[in-house]
N, C-alpha and C positions, 0 to 999 in steps of 0.2 A: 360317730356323732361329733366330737371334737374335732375330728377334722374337716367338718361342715363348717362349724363357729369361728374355728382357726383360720378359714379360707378370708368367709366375714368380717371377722376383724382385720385380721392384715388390711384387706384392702379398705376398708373403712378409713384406716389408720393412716395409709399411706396416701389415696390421693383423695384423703377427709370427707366421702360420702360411702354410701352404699350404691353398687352400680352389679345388680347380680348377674352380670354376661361377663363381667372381670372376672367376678369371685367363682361362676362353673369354670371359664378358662385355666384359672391358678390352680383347683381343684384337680380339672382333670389333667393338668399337666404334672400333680404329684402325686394322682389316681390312674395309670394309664390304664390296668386292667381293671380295675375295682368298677362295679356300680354299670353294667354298660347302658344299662336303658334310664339313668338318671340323666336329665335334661336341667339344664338351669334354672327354670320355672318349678322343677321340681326340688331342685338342692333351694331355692330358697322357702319354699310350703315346708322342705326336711327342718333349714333354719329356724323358721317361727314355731313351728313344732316345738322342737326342744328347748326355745327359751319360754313358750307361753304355758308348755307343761313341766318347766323346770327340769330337766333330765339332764343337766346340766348344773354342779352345784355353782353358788357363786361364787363361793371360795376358787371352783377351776376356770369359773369363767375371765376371776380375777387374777389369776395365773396364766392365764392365755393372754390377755390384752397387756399384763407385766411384763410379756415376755417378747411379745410385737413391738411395744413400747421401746423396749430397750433395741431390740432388732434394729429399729429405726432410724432411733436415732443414730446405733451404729452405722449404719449405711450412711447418714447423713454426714457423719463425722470424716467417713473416706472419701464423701466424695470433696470436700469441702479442702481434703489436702488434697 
């Protein structure tokens, strides 16, 4: 479950929308064997799932997006030197 939202966020974060054909790709490239009949249309029905029945605290949700956050701007900081 977290690593549906974790997928979500990143890229939310990164290139500032939701685009769910990025977030299956990122998914399954650090899912290779997990899930095989999950399709992108379906990790994002999994996504609203778990935020609209809360299955996900906010506390971790706001530790996921603190942690993307910082990921980030890491990246941005290397690329930048």
């Amino acid at each position: 479950m977290k690593e549906v939202v974790w997928c979500f966020t990143h890229i939310k974060e990164t290139i500032l929308r939701e685009n769910y054909k990025k977030v299956y790709k990122l998914w399954r490239e650090r899912n290779t064997v997990a899930r095989n009949n999950l399709d992108a249309k379906a990790s994002l029905n999994q996504k609203n799932y778990i935020l609209k029945a809360q299955r996900i605290m906010a506390v971790e949700s706001e530790e996921i997006r603190g942690n993307i956050t910082l990921g980030v701007q890491g990246l941005c900081h290397i690329m930048v030197k």
